[in-house]
N, C-alpha and C positions, 0 to 999 in steps of 0.2 A: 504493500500500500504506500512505503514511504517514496519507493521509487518510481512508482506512478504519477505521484503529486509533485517530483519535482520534475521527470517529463513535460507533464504538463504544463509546469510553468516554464519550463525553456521556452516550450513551443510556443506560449504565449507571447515571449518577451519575442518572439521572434517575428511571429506575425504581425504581432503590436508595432515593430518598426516599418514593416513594409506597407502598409495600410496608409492611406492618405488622412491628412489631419483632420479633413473634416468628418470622417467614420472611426475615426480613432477615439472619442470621447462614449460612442457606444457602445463599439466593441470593452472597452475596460471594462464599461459597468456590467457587462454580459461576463466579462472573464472573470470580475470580480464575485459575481455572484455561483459561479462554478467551483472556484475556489472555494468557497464559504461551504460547499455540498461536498466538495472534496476534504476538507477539513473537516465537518463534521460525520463523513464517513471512517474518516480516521479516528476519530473520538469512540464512535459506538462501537466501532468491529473490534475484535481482538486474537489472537491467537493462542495455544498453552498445549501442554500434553501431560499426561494423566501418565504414573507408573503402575502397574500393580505386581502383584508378586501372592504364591501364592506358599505355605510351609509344608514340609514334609507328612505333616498328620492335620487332617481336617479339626476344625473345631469342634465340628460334630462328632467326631471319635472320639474323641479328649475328654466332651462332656460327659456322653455318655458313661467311657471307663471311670470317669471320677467319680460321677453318680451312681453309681456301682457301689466302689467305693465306699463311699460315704455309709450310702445306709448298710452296708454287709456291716460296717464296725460299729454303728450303732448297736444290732443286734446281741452283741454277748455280753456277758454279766465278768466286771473288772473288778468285784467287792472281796472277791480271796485275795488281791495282790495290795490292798490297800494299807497304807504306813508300813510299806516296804522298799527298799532303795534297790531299784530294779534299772538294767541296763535290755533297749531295747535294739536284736540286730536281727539281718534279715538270712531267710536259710538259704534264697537264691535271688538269682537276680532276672525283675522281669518288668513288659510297661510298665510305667508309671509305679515303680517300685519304692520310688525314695517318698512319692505321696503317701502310699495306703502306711508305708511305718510313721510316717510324719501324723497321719491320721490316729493309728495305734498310741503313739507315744502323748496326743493330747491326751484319749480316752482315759490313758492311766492316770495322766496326772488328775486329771476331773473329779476321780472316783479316787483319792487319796491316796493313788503312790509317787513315791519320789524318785520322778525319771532323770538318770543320771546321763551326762553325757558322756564320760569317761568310765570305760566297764572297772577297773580298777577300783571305782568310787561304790560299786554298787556290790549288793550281797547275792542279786538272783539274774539270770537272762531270761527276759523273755523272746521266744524266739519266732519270729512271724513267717510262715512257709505260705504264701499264695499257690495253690495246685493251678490254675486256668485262669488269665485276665485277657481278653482276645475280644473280638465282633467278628459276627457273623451280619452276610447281606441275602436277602430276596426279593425277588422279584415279580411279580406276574402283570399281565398286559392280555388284553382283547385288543384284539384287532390284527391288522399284517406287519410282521417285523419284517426290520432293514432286511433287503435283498440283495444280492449282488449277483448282475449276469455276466456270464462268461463270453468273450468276443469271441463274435458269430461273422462270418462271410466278412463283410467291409469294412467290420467293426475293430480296429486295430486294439484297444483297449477295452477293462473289464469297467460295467457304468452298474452302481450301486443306486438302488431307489431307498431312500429313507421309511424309515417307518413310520405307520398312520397307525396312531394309537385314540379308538374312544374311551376305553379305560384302564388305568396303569398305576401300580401300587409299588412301590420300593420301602421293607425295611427294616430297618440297619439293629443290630441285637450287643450289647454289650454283655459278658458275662463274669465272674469273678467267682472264683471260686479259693475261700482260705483256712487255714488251720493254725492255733497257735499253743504254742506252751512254757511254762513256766519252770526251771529247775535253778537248786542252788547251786552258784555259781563253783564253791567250793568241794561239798560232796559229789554234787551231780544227782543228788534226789528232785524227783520230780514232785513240785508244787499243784501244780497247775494244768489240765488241758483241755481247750477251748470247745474242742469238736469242730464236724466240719460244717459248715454253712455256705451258702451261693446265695448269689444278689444278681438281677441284670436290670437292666433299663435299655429304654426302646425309643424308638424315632420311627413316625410313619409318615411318607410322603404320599399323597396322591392326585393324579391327574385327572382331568374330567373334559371330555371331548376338546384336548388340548390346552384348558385354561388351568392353571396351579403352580406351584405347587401348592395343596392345603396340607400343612405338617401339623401333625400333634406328637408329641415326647413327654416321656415320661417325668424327664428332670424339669419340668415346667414348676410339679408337684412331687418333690420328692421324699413322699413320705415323710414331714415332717412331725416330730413331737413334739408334745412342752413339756417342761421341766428344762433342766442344765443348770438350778442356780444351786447346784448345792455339791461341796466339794467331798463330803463325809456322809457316804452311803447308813440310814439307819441301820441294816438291817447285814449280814453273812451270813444267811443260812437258806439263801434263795427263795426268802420270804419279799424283797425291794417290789416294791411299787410301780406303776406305773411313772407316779410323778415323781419318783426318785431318779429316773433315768437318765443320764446327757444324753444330747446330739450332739455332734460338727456342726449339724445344719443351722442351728438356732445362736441367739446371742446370749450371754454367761456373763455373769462375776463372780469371782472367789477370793477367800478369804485367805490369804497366805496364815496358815498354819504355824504355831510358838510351839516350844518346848513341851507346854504343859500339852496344847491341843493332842501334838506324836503322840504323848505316855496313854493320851487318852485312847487315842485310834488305837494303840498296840493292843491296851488291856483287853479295851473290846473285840480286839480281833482272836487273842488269846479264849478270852471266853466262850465266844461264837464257835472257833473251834474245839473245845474240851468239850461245852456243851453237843456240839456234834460226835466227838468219841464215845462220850456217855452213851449218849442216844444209839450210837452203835452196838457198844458194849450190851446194852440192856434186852437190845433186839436179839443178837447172838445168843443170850442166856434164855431170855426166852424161847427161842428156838430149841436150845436143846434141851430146853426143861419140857416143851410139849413132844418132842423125840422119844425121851425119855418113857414118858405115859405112854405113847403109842406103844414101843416096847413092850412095856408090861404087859398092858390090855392084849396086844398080839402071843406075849406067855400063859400069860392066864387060858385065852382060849385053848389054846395047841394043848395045854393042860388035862 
């Protein structure tokens, strides 16, 4: 544009001298007024170029496996490991691996253990093995998929007819599958183990005689709960509540826990557990106290 407009005015200045004086006061006010359209076509037009770029893992993967994620760790019960100085490491390595321990290593701290980040510092490992984090695609479509015909007689190349779809559904399956457990760092006695649990989340695109995409996804809603404001679980005997629960998903405050709070956590955790051996014990003796009767009653008969 810039070098059109000064074209133009050469040519002006050119013609303007050749022109007899007495058409020369028209002509300017004709050139002047060209100019003025030429200028202010340079004003409104403009030029630019846009980059885009696009990363290695869609966003929509990324979600999905987080949202995975997310809720698999909310599901398990952290209240055995609580006022314990626990060191969290991973058994292999896989996506988004450093997330779901970073995810793990909140949940601990939530529910009152003290996650160390030097194992050295800690008394137990918790050790987090993901078995499957991956997505899966599908797909289905009415109507005629892309074609490609093969060159026939004149046809020196192969010519592809696209596909006419009225309706067409993609979608995309995130899945997670994890295991975890807890032993003392020193003996090697097992504390702790989680079991196994799976989580997935979904994404559905579809089309409708060519207008869409209409998507719905899972992580829109991703099963969120309430509770999180509380860092000392009432309860170690897998009596907790529902509003005793953390999320990741939800927003929290806690209370940094003093000297006196630990002795607290510990005793009660001390307790919870003995109170559970008893309960053990009691059962056992029962059992072979009613063992026992059967016995007898089975001698007496035979008798």
């Amino acid at each position: 544009m810039t070098l059109l407009l000064r074209t133009f005015l050469d040519v002006s200045a050119i013609v303007e001298k050749r022109r007899p004086r007495s058409r020369r006061a028209s002509f300017l006010s004709k050139s002047h007024r060209l100019l003025i359209v030429a200028i202010a076509l340079q004003l409104i037009s403009g030029c630019g170029t846009t980059k885009f770029s696009d990363t290695s893992r869609t966003a929509t993967e990324q979600l999905l496996i987080s949202s995975a994620m997310e809720d698999l760790v909310d599901q398990y019960d952290y209240s055995r490991l609580a006022g314990l100085k626990v060191f969290v490491k991973s058994a292999n390595t896989t996506t988004d691996g450093d997330y779901l321990k970073s995810l793990v290593r909140q949940q601990l701290g939530a529910n009152g253990a003290f996650v160390k980040d030097d194992e050295a510092q800690a008394d137990y490992i918790v050790e987090v093995a993901p078995g499957a984090v991956g997505t899966n695609r599908y797909e289905l479509m009415y109507g005629v998929p892309e074609t490609t015909i093969p060159a026939i007689g004149t046809m020196t190349t192969a010519t592809s007819i696209p596909e006419f779809a009225l309706v067409k559904r993609t979608d995309q399956k995130a899945q997670v599958k994890l295991r975890m457990w807890a032993y003392n760092k020193t003996t090697g006695a097992i504390i702790w183990q989680s079991g196994i649990m799976t989580k997935s989340s979904q994404i559905r695109d579809r089309w409708i005689f060519g207008a869409g995409p209409f998507t719905t996804a899972t992580y829109d809603n991703a099963g969120l709960r309430l509770g999180g404001d509380k860092a000392i679980p009432q309860s170690f005997n897998g009596e907790e509540t529902e509003s005793e629960k953390t999320s990741v998903a939800t927003e929290a405050a806690y209370h940094e826990l003093d000297e006196k709070a630990i002795e607290r956590l510990q005793k009660l955790r001390e307790e919870g557990l003995a109170k559970a051996v008893e309960d053990d014990e009691s059962g056992e003796k029962l059992e072979t106290e009613e063992d026992d009767e059967l016995e007898n009653v089975d001698k007496e008969k035979s008798e």
